[in-house]
N, CA, C and O of each residue as an XYZ file, in Angstrom:
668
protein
N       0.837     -1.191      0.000
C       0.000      0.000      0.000
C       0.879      1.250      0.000
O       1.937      1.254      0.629
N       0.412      2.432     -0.772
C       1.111      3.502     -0.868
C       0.729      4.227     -0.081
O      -0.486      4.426     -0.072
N       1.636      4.981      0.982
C       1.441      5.967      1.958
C       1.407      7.329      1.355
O       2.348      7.774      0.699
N      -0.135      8.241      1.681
C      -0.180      9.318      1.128
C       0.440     10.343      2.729
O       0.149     10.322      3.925
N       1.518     11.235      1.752
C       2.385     12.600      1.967
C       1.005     13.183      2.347
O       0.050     12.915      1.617
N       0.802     14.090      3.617
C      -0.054     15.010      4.202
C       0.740     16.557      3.309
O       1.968     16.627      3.372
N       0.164     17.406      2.732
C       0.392     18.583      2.235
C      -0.261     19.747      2.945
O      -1.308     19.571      3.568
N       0.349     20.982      2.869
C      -0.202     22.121      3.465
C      -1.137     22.425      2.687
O      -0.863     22.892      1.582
N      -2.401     22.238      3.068
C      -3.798     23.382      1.877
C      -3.704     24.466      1.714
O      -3.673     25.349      2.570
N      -3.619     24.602      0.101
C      -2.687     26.096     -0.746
C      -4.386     25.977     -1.725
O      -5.038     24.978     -2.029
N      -4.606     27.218     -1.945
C      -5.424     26.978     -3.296
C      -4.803     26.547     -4.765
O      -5.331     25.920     -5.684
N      -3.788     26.986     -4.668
C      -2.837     26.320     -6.003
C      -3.316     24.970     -6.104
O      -4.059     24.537     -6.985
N      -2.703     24.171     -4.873
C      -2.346     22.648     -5.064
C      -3.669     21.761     -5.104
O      -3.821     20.680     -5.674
N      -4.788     22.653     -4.189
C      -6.527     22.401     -3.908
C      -6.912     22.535     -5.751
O      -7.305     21.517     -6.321
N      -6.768     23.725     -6.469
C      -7.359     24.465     -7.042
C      -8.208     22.803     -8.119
O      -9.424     22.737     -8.296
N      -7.416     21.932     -8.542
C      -8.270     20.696     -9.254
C      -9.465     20.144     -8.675
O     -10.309     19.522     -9.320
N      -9.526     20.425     -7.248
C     -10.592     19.655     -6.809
C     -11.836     20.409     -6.309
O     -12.990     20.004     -6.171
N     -11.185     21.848     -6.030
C     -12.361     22.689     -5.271
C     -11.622     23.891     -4.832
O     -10.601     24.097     -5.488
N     -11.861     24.684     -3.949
C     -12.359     26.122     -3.793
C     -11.497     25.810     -2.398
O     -11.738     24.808     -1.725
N     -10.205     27.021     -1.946
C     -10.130     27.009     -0.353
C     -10.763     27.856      0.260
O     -10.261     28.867     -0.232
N     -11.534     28.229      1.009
C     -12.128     28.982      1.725
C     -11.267     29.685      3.115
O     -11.120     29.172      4.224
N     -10.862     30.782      2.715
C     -10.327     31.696      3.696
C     -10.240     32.901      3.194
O     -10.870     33.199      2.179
N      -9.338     33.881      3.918
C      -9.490     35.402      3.951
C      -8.043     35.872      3.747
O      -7.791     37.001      3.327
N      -7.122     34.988      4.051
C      -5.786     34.925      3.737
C      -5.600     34.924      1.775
O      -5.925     34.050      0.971
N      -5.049     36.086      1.584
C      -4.918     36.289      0.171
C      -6.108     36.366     -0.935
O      -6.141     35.990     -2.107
N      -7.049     36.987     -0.124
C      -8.556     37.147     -0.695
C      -8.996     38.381     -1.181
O      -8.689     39.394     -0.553
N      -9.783     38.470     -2.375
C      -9.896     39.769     -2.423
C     -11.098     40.254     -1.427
O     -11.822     39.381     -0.947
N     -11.347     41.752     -1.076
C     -12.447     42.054     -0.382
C     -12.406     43.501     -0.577
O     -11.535     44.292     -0.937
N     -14.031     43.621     -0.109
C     -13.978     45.338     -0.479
C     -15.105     46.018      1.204
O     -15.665     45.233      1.970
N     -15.136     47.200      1.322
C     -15.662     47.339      2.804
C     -17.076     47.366      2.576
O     -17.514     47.615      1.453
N     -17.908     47.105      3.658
C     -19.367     47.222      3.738
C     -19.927     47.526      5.122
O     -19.140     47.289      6.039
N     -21.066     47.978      5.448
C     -21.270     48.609      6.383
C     -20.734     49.746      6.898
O     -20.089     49.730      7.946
N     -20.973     50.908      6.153
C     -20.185     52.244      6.830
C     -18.702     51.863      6.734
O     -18.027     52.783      7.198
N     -18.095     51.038      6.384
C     -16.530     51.069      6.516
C     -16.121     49.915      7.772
O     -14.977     49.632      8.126
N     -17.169     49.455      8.218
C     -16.703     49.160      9.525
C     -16.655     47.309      9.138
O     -16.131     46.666     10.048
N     -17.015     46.677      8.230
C     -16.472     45.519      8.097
C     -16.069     44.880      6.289
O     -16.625     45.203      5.239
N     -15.142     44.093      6.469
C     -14.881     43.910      5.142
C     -14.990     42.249      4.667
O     -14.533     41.210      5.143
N     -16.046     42.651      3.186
C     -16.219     41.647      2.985
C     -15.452     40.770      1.747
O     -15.160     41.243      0.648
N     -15.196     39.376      2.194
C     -14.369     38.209      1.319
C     -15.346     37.845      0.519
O     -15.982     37.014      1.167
N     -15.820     37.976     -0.472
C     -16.781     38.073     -1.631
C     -16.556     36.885     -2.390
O     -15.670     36.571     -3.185
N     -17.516     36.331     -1.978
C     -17.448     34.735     -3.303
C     -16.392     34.407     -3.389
O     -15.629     34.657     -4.322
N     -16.096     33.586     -2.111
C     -15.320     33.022     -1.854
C     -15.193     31.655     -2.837
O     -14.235     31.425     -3.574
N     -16.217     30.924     -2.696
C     -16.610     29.521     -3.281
C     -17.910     30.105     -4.139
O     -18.396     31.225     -3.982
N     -18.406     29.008     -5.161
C     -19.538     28.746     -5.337
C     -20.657     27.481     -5.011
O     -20.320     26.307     -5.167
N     -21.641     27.757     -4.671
C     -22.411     26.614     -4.466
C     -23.006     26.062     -6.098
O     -23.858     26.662     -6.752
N     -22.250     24.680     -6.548
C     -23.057     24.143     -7.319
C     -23.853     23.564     -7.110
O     -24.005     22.857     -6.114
N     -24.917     23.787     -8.428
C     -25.954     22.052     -8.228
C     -26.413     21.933     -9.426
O     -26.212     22.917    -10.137
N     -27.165     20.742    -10.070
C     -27.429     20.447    -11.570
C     -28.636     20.922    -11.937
O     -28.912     20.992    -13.134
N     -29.412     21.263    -11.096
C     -30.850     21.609    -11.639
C     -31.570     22.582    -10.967
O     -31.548     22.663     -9.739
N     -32.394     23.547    -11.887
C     -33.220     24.747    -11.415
C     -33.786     24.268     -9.956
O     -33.584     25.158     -9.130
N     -34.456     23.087     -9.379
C     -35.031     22.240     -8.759
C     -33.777     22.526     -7.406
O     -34.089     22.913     -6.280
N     -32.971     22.355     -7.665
C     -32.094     22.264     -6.229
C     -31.988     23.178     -5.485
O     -32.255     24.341     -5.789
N     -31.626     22.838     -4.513
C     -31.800     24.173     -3.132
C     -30.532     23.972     -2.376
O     -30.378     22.915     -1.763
N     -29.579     24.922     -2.363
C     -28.295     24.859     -1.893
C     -28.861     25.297     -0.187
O     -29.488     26.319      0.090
N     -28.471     24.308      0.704
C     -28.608     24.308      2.489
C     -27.080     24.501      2.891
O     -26.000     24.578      2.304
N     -27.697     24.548      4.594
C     -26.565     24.792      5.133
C     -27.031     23.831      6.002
O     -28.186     23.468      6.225
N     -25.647     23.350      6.611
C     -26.251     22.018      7.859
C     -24.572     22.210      8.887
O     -23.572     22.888      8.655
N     -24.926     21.246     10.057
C     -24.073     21.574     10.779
C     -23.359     19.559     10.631
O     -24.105     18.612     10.382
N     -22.303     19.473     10.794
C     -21.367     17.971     10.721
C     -20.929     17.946     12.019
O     -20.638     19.008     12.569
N     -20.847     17.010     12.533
C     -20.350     16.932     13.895
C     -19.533     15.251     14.070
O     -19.830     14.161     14.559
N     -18.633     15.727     13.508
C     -17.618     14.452     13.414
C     -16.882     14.306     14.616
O     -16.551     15.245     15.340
N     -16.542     12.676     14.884
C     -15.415     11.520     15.503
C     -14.015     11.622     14.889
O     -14.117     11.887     13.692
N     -12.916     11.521     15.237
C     -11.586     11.148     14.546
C     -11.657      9.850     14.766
O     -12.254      9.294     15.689
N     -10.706      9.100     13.441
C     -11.153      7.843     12.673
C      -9.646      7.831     13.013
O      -8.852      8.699     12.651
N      -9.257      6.401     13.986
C      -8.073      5.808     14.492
C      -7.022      5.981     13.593
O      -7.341      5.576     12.475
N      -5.717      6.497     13.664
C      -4.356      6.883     12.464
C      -3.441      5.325     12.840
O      -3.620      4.695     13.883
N      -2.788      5.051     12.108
C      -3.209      5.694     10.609
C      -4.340      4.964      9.963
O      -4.562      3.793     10.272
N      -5.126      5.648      9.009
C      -6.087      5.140      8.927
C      -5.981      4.741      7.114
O      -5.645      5.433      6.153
N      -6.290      3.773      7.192
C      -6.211      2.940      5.657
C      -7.880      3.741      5.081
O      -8.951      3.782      5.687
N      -7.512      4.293      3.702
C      -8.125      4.683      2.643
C      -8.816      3.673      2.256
O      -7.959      2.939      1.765
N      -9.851      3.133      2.153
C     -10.572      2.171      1.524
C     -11.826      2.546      0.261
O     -12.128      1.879     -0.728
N     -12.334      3.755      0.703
C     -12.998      4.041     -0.087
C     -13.078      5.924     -0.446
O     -12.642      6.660      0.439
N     -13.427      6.325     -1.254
C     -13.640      7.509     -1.118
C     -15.411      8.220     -2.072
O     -15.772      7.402     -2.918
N     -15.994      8.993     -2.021
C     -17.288      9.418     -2.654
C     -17.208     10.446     -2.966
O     -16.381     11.195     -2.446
N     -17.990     10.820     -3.870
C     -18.573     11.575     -4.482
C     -19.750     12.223     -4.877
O     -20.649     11.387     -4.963
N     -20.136     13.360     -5.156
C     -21.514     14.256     -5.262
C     -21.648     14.852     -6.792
O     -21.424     16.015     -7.130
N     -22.110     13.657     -7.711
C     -21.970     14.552     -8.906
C     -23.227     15.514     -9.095
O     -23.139     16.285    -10.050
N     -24.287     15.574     -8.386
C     -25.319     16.688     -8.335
C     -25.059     18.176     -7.656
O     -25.754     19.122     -8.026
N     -24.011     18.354     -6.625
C     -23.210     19.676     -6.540
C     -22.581     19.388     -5.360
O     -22.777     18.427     -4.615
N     -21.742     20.372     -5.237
C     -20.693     21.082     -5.066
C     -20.679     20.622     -3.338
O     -21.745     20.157     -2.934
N     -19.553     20.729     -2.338
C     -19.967     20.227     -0.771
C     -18.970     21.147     -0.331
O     -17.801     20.863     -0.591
N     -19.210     22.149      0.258
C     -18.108     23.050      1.348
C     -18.428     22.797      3.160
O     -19.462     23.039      3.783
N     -16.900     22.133      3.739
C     -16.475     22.272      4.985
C     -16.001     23.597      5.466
O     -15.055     24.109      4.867
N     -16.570     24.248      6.527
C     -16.019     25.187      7.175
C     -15.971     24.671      8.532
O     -16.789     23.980      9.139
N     -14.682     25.215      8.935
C     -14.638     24.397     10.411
C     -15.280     25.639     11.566
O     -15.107     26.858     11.588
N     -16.042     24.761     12.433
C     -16.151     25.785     13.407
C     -16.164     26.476     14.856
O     -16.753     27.346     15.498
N     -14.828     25.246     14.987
C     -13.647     25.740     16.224
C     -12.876     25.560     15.938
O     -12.246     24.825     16.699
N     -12.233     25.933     14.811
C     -10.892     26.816     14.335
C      -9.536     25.697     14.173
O      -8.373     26.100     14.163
N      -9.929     24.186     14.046
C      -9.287     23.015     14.587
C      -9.242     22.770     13.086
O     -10.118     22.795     12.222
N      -7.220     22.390     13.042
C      -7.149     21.722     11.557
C      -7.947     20.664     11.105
O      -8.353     19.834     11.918
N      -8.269     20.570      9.722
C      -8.472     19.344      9.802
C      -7.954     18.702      8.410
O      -7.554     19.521      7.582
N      -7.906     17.064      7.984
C      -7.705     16.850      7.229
C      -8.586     16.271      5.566
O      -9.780     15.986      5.470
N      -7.737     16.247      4.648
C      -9.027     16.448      3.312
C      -7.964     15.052      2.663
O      -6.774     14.915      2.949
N      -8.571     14.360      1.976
C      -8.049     13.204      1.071
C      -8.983     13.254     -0.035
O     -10.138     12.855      0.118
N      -8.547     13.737     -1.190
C      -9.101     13.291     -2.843
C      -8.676     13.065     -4.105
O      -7.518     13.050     -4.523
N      -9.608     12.905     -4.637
C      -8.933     12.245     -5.830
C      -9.293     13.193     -7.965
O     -10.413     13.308     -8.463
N      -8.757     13.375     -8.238
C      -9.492     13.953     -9.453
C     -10.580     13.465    -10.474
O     -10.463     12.324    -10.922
N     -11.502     14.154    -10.822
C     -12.616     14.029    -11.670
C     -12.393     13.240    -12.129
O     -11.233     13.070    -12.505
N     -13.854     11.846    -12.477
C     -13.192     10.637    -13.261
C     -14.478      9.807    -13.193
O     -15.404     10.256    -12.519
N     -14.608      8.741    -13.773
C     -15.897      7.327    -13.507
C     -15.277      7.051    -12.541
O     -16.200      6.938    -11.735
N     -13.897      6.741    -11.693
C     -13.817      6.093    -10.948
C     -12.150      6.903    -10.317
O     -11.204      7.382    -10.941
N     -12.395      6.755     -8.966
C     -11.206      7.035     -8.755
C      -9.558      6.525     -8.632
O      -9.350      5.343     -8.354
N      -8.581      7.316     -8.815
C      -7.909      6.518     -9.533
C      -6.543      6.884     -8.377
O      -5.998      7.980     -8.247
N      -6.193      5.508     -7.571
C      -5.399      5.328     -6.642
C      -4.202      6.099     -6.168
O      -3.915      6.669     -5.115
N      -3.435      5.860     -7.650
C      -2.223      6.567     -7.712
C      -2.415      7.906     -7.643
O      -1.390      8.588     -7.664
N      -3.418      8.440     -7.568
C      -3.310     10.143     -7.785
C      -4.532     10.805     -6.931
O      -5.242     11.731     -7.321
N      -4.628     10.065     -5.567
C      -5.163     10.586     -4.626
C      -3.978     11.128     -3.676
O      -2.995     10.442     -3.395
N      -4.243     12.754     -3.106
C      -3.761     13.372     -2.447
C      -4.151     13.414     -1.059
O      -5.305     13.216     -0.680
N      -3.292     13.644     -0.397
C      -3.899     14.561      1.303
C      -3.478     16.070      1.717
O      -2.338     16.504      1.886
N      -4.215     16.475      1.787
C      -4.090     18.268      2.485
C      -4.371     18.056      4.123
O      -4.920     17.115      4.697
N      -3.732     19.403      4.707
C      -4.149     19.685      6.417
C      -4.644     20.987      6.114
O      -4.132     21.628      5.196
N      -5.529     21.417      6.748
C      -6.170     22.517      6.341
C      -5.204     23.305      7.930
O      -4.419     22.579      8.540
N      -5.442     24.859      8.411
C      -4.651     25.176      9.224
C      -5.300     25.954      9.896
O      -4.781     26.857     10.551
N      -6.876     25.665      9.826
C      -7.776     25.720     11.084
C      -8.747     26.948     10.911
O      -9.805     27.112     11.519
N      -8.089     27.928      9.797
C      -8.992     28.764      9.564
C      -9.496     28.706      7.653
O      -9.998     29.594      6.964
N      -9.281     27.945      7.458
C      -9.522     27.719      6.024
C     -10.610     26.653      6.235
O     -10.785     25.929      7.215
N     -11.425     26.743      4.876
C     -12.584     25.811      4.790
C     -12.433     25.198      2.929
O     -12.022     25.800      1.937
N     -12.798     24.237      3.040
C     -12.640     23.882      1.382
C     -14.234     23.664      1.030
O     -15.119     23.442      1.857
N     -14.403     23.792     -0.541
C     -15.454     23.507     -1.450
C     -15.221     22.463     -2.481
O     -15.053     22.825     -3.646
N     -15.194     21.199     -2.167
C     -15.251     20.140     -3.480
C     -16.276     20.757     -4.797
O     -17.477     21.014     -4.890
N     -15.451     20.809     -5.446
C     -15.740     20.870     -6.796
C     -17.119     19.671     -7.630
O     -16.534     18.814     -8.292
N     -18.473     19.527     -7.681
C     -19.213     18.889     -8.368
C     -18.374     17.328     -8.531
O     -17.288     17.228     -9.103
N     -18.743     16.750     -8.221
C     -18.707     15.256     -8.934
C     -16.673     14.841     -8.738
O     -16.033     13.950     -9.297
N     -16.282     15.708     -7.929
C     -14.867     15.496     -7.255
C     -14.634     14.133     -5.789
O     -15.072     14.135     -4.639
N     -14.068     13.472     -6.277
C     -13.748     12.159     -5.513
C     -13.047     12.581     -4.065
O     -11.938     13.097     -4.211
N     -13.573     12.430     -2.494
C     -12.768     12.498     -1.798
C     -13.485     11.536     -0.599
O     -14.365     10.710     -0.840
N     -12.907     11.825      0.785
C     -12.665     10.881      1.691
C     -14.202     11.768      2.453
O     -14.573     12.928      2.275
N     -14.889     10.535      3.416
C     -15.542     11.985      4.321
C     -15.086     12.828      5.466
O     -14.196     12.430      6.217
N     -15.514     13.670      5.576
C     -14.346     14.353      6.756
C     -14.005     13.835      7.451
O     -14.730     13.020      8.021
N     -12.544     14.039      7.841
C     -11.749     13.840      8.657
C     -10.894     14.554      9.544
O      -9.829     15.048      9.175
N     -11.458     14.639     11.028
C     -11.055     15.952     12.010
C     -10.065     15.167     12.645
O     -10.191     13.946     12.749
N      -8.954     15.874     13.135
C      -7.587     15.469     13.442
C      -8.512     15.843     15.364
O      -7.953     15.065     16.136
N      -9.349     16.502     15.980
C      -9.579     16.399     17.010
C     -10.639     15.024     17.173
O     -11.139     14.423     16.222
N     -10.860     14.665     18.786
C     -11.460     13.630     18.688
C     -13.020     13.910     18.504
O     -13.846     13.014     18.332
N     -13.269     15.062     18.553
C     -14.459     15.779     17.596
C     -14.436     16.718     17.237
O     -13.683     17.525     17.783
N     -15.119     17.054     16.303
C     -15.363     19.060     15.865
C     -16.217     18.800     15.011
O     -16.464     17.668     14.597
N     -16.955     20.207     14.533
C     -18.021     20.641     14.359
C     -17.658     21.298     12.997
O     -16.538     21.810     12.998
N     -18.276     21.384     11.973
C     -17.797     21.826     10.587
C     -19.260     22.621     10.183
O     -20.283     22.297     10.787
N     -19.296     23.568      9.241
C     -20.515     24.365      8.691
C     -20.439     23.377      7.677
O     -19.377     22.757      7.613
N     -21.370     23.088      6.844
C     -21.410     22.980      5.773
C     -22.328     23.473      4.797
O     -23.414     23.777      5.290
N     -22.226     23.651      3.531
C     -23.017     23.793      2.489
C     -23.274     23.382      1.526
O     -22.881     24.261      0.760
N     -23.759     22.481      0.838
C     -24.039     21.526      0.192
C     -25.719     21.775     -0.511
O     -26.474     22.732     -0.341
N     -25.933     20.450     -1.381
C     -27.574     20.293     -2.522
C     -28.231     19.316     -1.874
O     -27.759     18.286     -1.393
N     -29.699     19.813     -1.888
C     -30.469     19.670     -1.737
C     -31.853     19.037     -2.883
O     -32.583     19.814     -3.498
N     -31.945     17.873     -2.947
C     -32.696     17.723     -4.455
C     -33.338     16.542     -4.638
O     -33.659     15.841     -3.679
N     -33.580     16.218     -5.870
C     -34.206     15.026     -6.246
C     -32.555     14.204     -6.613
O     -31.425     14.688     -6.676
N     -32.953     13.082     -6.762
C     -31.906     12.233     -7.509
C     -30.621     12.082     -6.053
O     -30.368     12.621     -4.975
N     -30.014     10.750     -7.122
C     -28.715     10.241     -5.834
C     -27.555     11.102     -6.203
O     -26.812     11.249     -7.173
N     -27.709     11.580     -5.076
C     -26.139     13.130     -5.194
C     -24.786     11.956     -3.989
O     -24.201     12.593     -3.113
N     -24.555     10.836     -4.069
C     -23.589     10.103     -3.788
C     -23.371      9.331     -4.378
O     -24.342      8.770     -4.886
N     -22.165      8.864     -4.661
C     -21.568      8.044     -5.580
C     -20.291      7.407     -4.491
O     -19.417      8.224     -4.200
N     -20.180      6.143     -3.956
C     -19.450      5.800     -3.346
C     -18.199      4.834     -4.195
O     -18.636      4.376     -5.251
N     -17.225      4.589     -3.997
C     -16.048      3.739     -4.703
C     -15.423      2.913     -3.651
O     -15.061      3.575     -2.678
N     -15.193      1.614     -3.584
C     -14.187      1.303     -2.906
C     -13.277      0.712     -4.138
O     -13.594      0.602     -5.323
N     -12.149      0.395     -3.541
C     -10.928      0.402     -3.692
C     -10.992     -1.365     -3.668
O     -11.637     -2.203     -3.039
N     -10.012     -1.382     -4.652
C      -9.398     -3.050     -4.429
C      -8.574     -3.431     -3.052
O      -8.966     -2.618     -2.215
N      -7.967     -3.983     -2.677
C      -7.263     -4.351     -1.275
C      -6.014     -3.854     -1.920
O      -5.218     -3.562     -1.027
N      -5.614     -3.681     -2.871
C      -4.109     -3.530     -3.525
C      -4.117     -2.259     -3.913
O      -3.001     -1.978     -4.350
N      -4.836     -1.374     -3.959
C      -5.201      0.003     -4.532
C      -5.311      0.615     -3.144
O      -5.208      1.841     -3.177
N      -5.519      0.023     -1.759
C      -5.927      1.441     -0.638
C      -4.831      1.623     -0.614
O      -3.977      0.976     -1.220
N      -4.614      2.869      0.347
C      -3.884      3.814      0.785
C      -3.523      3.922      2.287
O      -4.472      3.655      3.024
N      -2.311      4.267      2.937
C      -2.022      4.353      4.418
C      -2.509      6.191      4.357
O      -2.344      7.019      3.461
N      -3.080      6.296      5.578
C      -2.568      8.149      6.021
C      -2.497      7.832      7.193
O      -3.138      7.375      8.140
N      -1.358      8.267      6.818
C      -0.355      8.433      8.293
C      -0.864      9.531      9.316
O      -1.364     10.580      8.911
N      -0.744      9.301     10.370
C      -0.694     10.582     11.491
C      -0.475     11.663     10.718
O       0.223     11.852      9.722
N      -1.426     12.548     11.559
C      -1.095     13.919     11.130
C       0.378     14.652     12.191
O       0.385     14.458     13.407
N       1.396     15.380     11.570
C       2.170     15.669     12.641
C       1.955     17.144     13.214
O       2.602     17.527     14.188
């Protein structure tokens, strides 16, 4: 099994799979009398049809024992899924690029650095969250709709992946 390298979340290195969500290197312009400034479309919320209704919901995740073997990863080809964390606690992202199926060798890992939030990109292959605390709480925003907006993959036994501790 190939051990996936943990990477710092850059929008560069994100930019194939989705959207980073932060304020660090963002454009913004002031609102309210001057007195706050806003990070303007940051992400977008996709979805496939007039019919869909982009929500907001709250995640309230467990940490999943390290290192933890990759077995499967999913997908939302009906729209788009943004994590925002919301006690400020890194966390980690594992995916894979656009495809029928995901493809082993070229799944990545990011650490996000506690104030950044990511947006998977439509029909983008990744892991489900994964909080490096033994819980936390994430915003999310995500579709709302008719039709199956998951697409799950597992992996052959020879195709998973190690992720190692986060350090």
């Amino acid at each position: 099994m190939r051990t996936l390298m943990i990477e710092p979340l850059t929008k560069e290195a994100f930019a194939p799979f989705g959207d980073v969500i932060e304020t660090d290197g963002s454009d913004h312009f002031m609102i309210n009398n001057g007195s706050t400034m806003r990070f303007h479309r940051l992400a977008e919320v996709e979805t496939a049809t007039p019919d869909d209704k982009a929500i907001i919901s709250i995640f309230r995740a467990d940490a999943q024992d390290m290192p933890l073997t990759v077995s499967m990863l999913e997908r939302h080809p009906l729209g788009s899924q943004a994590f925002i964390p919301l006690l400020g606690n890194p966390f980690l992202i594992v995916v894979a690029p656009l495809g029928d199926v995901p493809v082993s060798g070229l799944v990545r890992a990011f650490v996000t650095n506690g104030r950044q939030g990511i947006n998977y990109h439509r029909g983008v292959w990744h892991h489900p969250v994964l909080t490096i605390e033994k819980r936390d709480d994430f915003l999310v925003v995500d579709r709302s709709g008719t039709g199956n907006n998951c697409d799950e993959h597992f992996f052959k036994e020879d195709e998973r992946l190690i992720l190692a501790p986060h350090q």
